[in-house]
PDB file of the backbone (N, CA, C, O) and the ligand in Angstrom, with CONECT records:
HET     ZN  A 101       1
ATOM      1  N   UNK A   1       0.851  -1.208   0.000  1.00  0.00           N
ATOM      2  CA  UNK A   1       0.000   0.000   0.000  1.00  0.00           C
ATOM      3  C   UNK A   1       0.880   1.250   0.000  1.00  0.00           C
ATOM      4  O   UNK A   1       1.897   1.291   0.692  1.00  0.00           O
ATOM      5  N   UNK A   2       0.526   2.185  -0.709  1.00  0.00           N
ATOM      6  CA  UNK A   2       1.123   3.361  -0.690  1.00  0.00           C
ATOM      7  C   UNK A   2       0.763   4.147   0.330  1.00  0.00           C
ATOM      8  O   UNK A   2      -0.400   4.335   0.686  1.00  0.00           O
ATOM      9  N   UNK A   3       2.248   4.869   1.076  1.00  0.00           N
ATOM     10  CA  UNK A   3       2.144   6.015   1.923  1.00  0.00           C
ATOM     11  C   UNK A   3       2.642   6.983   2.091  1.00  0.00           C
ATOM     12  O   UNK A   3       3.857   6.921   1.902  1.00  0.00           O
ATOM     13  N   UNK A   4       2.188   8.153   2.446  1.00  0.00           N
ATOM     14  CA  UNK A   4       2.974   9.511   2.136  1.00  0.00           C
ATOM     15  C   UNK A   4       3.302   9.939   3.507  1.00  0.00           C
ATOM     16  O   UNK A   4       2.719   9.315   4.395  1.00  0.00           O
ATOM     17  N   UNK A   5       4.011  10.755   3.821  1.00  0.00           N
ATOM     18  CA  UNK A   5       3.975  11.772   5.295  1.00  0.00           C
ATOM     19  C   UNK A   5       3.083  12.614   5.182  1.00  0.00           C
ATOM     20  O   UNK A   5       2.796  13.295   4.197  1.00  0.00           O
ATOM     21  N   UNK A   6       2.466  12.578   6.534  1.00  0.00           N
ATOM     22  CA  UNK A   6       1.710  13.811   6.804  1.00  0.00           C
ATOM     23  C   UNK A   6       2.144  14.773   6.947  1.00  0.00           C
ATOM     24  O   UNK A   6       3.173  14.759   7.623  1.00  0.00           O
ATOM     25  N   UNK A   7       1.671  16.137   6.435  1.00  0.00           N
ATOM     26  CA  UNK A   7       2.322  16.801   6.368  1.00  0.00           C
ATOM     27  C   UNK A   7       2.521  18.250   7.954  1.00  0.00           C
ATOM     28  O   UNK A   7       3.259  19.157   8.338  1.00  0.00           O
ATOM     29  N   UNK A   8       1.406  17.603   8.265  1.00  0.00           N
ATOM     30  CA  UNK A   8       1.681  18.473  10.083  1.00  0.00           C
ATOM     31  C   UNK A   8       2.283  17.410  10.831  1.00  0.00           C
ATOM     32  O   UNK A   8       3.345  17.777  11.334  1.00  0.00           O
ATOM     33  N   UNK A   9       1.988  16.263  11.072  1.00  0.00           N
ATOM     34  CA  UNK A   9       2.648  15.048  12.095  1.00  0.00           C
ATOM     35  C   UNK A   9       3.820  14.727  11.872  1.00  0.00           C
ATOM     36  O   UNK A   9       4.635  14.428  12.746  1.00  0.00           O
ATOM     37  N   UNK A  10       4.079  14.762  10.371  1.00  0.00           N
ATOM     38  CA  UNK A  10       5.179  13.640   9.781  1.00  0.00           C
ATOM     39  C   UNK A  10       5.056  12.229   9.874  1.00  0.00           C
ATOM     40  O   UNK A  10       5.811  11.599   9.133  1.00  0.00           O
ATOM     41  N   UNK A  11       4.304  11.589  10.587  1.00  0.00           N
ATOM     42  CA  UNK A  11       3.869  10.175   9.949  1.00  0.00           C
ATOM     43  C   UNK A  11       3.419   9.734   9.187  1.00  0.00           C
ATOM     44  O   UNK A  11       2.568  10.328   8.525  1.00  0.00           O
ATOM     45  N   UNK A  12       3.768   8.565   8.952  1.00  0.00           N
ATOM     46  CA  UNK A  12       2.906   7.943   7.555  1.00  0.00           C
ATOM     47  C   UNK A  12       1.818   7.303   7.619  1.00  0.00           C
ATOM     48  O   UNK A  12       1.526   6.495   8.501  1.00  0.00           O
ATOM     49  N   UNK A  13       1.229   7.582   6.802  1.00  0.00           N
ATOM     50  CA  UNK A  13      -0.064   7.425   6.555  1.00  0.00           C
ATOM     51  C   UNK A  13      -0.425   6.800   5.239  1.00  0.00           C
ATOM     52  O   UNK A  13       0.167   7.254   4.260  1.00  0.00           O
ATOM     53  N   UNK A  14      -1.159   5.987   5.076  1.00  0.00           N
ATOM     54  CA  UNK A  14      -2.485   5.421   3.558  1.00  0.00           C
ATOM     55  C   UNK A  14      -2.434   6.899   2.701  1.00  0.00           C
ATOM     56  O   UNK A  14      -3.042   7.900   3.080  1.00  0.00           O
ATOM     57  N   UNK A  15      -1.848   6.856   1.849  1.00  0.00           N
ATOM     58  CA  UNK A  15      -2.694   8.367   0.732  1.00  0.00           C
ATOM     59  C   UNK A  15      -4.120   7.867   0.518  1.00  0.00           C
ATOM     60  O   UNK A  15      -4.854   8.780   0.138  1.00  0.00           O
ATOM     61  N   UNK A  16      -4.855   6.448   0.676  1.00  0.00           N
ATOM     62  CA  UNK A  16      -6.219   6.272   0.019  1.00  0.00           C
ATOM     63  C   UNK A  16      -6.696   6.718   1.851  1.00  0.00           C
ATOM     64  O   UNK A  16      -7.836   6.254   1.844  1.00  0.00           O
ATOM     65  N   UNK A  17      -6.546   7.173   2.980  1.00  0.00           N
ATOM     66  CA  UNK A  17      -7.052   7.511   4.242  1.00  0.00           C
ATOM     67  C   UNK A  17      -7.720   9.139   4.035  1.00  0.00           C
ATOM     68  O   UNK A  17      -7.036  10.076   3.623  1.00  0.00           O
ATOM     69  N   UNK A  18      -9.037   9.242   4.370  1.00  0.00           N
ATOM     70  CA  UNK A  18      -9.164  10.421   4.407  1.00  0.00           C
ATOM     71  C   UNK A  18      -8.701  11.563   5.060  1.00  0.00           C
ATOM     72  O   UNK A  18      -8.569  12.730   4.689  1.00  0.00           O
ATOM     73  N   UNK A  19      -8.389  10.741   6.550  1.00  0.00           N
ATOM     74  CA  UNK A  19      -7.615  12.264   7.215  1.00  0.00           C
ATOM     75  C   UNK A  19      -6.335  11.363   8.321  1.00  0.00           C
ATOM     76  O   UNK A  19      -6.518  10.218   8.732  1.00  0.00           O
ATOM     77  N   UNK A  20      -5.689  11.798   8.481  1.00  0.00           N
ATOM     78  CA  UNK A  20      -4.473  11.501   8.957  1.00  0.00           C
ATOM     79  C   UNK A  20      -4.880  10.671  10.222  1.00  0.00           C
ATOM     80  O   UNK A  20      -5.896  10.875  10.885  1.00  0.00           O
ATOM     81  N   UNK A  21      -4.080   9.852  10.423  1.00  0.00           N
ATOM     82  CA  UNK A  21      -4.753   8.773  11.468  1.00  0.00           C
ATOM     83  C   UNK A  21      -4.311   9.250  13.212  1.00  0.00           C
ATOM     84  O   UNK A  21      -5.008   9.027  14.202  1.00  0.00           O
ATOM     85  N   UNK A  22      -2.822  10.020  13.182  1.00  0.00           N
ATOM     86  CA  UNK A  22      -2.501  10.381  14.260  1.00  0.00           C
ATOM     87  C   UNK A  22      -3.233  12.115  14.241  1.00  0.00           C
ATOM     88  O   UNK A  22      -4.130  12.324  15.057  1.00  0.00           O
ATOM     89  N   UNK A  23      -2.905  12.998  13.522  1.00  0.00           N
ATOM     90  CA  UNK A  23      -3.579  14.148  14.111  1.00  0.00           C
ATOM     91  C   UNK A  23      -4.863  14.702  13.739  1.00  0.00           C
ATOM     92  O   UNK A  23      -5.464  15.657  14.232  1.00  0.00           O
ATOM     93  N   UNK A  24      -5.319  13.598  12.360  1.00  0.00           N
ATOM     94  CA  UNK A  24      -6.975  14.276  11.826  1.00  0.00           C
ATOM     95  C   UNK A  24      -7.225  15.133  10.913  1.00  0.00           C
ATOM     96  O   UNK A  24      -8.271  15.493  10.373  1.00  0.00           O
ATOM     97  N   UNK A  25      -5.420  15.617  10.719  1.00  0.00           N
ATOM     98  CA  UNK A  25      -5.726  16.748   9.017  1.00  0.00           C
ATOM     99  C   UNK A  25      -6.151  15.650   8.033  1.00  0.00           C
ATOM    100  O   UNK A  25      -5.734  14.492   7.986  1.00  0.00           O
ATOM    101  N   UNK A  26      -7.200  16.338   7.142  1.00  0.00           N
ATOM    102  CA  UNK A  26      -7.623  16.006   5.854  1.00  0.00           C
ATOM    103  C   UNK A  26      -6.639  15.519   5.226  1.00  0.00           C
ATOM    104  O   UNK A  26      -5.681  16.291   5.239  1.00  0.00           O
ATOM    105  N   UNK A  27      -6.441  14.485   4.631  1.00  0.00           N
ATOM    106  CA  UNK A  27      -5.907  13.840   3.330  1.00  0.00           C
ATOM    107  C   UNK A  27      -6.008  14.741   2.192  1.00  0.00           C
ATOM    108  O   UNK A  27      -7.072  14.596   1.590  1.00  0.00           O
ATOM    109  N   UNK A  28      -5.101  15.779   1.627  1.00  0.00           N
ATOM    110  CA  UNK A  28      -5.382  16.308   0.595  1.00  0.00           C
ATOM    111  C   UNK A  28      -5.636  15.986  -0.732  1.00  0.00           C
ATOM    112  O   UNK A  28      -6.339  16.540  -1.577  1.00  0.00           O
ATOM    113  N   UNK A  29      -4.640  14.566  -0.778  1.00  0.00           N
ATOM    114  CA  UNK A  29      -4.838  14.197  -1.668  1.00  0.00           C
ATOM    115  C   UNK A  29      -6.290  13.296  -2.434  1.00  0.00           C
ATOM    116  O   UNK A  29      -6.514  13.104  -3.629  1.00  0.00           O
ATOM    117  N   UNK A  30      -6.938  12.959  -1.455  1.00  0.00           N
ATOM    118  CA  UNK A  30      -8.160  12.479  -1.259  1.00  0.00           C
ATOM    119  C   UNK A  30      -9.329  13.411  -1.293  1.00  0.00           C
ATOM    120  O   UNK A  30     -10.391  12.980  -1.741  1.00  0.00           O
ATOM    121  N   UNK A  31      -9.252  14.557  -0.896  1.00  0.00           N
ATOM    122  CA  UNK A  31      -9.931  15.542  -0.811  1.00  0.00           C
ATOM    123  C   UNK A  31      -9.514  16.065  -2.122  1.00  0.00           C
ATOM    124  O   UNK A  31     -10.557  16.682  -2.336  1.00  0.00           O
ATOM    125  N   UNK A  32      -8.842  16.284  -3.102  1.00  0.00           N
ATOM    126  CA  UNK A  32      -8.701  17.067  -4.050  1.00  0.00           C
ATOM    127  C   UNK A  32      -9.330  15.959  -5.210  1.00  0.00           C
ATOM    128  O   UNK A  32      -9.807  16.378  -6.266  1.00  0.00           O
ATOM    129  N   UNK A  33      -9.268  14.448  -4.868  1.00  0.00           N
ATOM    130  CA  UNK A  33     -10.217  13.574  -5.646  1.00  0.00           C
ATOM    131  C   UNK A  33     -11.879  14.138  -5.694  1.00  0.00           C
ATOM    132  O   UNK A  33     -12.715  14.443  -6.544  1.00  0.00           O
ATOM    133  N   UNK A  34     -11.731  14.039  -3.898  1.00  0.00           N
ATOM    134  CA  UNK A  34     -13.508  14.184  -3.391  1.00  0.00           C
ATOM    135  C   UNK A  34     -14.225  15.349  -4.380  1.00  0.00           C
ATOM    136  O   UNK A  34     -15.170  15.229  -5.161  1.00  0.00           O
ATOM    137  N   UNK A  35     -13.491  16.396  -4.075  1.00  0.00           N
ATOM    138  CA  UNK A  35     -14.003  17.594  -4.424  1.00  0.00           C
ATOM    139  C   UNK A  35     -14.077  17.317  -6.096  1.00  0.00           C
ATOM    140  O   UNK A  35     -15.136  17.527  -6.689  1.00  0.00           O
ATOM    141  N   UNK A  36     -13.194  16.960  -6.619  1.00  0.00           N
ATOM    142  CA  UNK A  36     -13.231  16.903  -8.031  1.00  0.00           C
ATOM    143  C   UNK A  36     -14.107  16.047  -8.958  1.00  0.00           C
ATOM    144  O   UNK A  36     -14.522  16.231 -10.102  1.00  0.00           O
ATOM    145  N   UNK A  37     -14.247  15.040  -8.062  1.00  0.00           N
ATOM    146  CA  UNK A  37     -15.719  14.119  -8.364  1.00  0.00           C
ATOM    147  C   UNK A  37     -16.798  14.740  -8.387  1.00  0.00           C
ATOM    148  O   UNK A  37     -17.580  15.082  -9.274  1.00  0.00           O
ATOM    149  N   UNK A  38     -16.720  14.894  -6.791  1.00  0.00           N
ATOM    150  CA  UNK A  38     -18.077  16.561  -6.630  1.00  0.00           C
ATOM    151  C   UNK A  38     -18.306  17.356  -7.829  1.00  0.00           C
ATOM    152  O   UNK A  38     -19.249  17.537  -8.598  1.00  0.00           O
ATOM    153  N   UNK A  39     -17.333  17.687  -7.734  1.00  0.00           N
ATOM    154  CA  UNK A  39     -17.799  19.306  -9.234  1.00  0.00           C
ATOM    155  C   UNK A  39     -18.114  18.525 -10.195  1.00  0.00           C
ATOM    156  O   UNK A  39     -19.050  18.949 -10.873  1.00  0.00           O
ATOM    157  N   UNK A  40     -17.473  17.061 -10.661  1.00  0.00           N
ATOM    158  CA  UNK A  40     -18.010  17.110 -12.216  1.00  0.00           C
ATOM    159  C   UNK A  40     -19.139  16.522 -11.844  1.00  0.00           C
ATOM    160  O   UNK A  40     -19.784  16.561 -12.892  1.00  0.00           O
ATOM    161  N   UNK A  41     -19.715  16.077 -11.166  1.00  0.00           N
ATOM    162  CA  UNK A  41     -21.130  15.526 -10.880  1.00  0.00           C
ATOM    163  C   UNK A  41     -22.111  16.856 -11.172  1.00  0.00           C
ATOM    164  O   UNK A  41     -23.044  16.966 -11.968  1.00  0.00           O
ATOM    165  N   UNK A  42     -21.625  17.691 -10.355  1.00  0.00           N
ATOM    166  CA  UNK A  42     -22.674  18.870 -10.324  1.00  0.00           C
ATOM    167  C   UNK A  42     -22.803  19.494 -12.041  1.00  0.00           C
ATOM    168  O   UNK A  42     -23.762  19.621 -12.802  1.00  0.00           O
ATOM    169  N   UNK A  43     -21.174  19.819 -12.180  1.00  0.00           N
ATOM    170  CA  UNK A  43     -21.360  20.162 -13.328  1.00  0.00           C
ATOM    171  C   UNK A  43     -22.224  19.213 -14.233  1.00  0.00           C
ATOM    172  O   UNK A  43     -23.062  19.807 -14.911  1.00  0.00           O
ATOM    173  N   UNK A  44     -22.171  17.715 -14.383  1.00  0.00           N
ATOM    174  CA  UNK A  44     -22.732  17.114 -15.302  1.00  0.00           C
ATOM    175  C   UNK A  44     -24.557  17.656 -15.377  1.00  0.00           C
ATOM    176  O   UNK A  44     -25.366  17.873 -16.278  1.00  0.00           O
ATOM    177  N   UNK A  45     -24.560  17.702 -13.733  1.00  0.00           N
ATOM    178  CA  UNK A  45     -26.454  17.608 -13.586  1.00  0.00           C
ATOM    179  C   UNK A  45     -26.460  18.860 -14.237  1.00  0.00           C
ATOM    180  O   UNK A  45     -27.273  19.010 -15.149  1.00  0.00           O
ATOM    181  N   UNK A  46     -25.665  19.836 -13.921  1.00  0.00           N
ATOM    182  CA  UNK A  46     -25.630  21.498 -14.585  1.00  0.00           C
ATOM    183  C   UNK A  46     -25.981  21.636 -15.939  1.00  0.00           C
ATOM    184  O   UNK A  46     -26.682  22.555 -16.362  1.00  0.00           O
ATOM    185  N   UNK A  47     -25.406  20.551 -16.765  1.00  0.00           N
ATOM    186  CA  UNK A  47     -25.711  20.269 -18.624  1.00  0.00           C
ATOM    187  C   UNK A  47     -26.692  19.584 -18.546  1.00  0.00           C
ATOM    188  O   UNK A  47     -27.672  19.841 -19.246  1.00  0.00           O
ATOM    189  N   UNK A  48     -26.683  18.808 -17.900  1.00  0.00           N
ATOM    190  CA  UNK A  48     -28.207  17.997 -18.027  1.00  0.00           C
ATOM    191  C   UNK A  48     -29.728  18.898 -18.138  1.00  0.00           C
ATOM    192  O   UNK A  48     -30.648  18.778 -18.947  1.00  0.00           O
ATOM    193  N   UNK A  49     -29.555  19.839 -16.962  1.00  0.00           N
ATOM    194  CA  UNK A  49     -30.516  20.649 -16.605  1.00  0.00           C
ATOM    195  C   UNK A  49     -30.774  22.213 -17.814  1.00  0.00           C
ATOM    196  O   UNK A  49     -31.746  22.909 -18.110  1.00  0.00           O
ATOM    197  N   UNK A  50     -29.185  22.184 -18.239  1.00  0.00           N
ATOM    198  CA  UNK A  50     -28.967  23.262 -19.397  1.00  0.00           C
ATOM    199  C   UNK A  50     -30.230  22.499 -20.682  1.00  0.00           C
ATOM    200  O   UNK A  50     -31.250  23.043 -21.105  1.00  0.00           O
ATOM    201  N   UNK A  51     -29.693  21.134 -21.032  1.00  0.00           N
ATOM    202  CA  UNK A  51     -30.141  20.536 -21.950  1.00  0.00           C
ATOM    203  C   UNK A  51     -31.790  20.672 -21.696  1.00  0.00           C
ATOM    204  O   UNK A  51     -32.544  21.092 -22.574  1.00  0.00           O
ATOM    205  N   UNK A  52     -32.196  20.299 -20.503  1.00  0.00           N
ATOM    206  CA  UNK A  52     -33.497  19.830 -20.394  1.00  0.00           C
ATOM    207  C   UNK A  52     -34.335  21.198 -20.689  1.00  0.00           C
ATOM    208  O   UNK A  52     -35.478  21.190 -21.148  1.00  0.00           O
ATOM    209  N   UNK A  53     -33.748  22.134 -20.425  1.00  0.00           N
ATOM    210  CA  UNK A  53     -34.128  23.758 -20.849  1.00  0.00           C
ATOM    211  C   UNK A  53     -34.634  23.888 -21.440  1.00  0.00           C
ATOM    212  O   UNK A  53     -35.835  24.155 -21.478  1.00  0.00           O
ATOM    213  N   UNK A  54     -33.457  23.664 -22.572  1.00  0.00           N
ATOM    214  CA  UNK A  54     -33.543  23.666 -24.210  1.00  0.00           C
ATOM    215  C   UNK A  54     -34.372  23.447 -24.668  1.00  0.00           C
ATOM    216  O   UNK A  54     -34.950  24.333 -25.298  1.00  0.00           O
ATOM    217  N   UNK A  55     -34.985  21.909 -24.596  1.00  0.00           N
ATOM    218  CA  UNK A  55     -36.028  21.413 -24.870  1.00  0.00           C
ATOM    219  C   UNK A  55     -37.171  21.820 -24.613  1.00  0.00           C
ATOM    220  O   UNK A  55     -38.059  21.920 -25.460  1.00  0.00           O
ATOM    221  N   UNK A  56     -37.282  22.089 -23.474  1.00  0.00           N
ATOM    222  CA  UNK A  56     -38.682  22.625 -22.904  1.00  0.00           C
ATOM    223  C   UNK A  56     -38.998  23.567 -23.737  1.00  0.00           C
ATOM    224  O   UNK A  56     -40.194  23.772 -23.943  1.00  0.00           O
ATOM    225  N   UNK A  57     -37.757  24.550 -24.568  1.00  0.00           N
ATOM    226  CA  UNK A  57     -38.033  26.169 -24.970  1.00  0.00           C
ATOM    227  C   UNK A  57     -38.205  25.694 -26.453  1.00  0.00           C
ATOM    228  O   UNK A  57     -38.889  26.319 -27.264  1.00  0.00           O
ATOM    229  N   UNK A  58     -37.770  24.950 -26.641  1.00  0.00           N
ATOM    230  CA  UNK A  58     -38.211  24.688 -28.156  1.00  0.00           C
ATOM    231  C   UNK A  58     -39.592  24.104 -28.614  1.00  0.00           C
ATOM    232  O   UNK A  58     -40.164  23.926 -29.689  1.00  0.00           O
ATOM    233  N   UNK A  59     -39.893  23.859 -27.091  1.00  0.00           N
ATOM    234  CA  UNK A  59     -41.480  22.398 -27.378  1.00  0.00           C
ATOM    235  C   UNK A  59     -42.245  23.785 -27.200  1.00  0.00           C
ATOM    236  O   UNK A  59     -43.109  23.940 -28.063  1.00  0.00           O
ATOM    237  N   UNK A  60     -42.094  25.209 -25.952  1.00  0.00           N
ATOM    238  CA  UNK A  60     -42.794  25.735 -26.161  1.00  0.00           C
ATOM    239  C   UNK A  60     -43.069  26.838 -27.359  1.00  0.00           C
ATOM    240  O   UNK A  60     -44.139  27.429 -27.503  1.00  0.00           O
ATOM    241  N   UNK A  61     -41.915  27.000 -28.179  1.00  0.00           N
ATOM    242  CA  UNK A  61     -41.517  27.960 -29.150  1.00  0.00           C
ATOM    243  C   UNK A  61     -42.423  27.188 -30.562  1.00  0.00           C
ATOM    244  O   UNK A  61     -43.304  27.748 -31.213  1.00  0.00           O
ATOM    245  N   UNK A  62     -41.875  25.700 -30.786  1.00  0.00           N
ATOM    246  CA  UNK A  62     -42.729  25.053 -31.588  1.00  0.00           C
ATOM    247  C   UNK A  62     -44.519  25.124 -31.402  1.00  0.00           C
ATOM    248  O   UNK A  62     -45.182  25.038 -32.436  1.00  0.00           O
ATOM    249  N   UNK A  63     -45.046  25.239 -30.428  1.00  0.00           N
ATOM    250  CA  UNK A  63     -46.446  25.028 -29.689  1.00  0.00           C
ATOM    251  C   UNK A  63     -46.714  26.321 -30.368  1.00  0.00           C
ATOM    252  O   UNK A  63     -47.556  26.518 -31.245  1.00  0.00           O
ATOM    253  N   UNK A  64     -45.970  27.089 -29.901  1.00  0.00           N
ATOM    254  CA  UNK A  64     -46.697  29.040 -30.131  1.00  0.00           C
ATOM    255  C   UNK A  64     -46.953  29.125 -31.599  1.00  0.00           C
ATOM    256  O   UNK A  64     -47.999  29.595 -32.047  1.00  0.00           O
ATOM    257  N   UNK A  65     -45.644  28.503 -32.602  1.00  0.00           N
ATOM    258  CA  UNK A  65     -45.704  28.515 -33.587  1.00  0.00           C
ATOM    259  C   UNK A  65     -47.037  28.010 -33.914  1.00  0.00           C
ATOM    260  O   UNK A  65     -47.839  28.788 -34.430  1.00  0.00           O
ATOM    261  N   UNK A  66     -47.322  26.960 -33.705  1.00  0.00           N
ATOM    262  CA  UNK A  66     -48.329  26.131 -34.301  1.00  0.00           C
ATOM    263  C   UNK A  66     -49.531  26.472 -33.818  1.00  0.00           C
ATOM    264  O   UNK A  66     -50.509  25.961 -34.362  1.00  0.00           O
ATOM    265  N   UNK A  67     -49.708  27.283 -32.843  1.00  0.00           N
ATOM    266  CA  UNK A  67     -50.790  27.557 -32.449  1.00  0.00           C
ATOM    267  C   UNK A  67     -50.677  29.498 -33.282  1.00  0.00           C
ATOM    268  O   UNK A  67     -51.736  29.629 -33.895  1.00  0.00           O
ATOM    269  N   UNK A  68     -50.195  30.241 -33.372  1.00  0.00           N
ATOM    270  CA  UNK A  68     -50.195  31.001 -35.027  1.00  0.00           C
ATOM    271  C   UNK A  68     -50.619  30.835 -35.780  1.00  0.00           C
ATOM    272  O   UNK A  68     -51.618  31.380 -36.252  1.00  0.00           O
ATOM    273  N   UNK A  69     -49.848  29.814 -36.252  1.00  0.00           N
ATOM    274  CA  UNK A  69     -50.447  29.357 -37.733  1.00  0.00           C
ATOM    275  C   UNK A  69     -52.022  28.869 -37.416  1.00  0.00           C
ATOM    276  O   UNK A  69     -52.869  29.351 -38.168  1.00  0.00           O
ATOM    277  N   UNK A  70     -52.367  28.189 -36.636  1.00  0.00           N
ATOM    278  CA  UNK A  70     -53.731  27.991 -36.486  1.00  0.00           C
ATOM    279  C   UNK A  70     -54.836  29.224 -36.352  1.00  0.00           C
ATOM    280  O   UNK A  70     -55.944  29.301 -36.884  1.00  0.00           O
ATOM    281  N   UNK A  71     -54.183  30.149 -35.482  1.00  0.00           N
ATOM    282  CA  UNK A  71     -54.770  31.496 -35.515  1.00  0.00           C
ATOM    283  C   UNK A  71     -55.211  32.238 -37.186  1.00  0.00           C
ATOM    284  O   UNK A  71     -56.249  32.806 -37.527  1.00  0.00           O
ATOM    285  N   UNK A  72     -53.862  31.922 -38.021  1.00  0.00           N
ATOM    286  CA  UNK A  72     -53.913  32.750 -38.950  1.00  0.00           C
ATOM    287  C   UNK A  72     -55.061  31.808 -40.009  1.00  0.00           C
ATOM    288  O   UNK A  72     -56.039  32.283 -40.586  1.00  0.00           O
ATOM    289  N   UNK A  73     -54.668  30.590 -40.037  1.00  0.00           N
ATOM    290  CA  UNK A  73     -55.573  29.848 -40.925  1.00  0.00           C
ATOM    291  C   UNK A  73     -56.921  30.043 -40.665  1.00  0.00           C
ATOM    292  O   UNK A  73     -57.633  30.411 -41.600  1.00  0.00           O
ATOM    293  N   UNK A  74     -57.553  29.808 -39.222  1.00  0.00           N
ATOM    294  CA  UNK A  74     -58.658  30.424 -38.471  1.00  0.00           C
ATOM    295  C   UNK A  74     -59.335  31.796 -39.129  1.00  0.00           C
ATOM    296  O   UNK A  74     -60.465  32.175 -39.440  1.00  0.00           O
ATOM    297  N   UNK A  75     -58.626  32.067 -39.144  1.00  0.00           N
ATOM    298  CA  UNK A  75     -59.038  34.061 -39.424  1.00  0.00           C
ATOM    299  C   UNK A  75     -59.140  33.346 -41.083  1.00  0.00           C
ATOM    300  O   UNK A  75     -60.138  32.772 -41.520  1.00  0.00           O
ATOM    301  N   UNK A  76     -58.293  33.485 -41.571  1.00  0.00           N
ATOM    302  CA  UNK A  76     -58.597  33.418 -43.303  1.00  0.00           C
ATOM    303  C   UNK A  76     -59.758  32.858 -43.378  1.00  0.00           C
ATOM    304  O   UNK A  76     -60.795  33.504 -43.536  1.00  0.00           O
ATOM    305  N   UNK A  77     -59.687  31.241 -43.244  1.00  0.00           N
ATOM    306  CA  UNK A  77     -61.189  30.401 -43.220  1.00  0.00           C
ATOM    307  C   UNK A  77     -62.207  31.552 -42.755  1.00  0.00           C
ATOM    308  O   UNK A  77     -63.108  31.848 -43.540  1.00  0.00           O
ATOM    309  N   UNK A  78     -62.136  32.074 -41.792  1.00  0.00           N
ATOM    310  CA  UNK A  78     -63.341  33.130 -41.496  1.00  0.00           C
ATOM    311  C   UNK A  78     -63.606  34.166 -42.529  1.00  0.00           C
ATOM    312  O   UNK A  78     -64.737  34.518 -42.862  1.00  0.00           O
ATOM    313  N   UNK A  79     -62.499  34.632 -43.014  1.00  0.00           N
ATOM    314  CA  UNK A  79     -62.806  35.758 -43.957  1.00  0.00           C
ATOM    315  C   UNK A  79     -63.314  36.156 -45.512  1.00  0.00           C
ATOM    316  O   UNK A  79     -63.732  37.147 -46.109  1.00  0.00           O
ATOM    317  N   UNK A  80     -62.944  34.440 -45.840  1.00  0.00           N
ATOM    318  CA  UNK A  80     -63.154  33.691 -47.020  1.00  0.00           C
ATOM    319  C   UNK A  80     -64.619  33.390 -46.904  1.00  0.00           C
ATOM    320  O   UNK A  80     -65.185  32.733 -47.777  1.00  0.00           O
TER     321      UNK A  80
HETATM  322 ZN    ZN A 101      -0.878  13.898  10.913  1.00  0.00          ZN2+
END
């Protein structure tokens, strides 16, 4: 197993340990995983939610459209 020194204690420690076993500082190196998992998660739901937008604005942009054109055909048929 791999181990690094801590860097306040100086003992060694697991780099896969989250926080130092003798004084309790954070594992940075573990924490700079954590966090980085974190963000792209968020970020991913972030595009996901960008995407799901999109869609919504186009279903309602398409709808308006089509409900126009129904307006306008409406009126002609009437005027005819
Ligand atoms: Zn320590």
């Amino acid at each position: 197993m791999k181990q690094k020194k801590c860097p306040q204690c100086k003992n060694l420690i697991s780099v896969k340990a989250p926080t130092c076993l003798y004084c309790g500082r954070p594992n940075k190196f573990v924490t700079n995983n954590y966090v980085k998992r974190k963000w792209d998660k968020e970020h991913k739901q972030e595009k996901l939610n960008n995407f799901r937008n999109l869609i919504s604005n186009k279903t309602l942009i398409t709808f308006m459209v089509f409900l126009i054109i129904l307006l306008i055909s409406l009126y002609k048929y009437n005027n005819s």
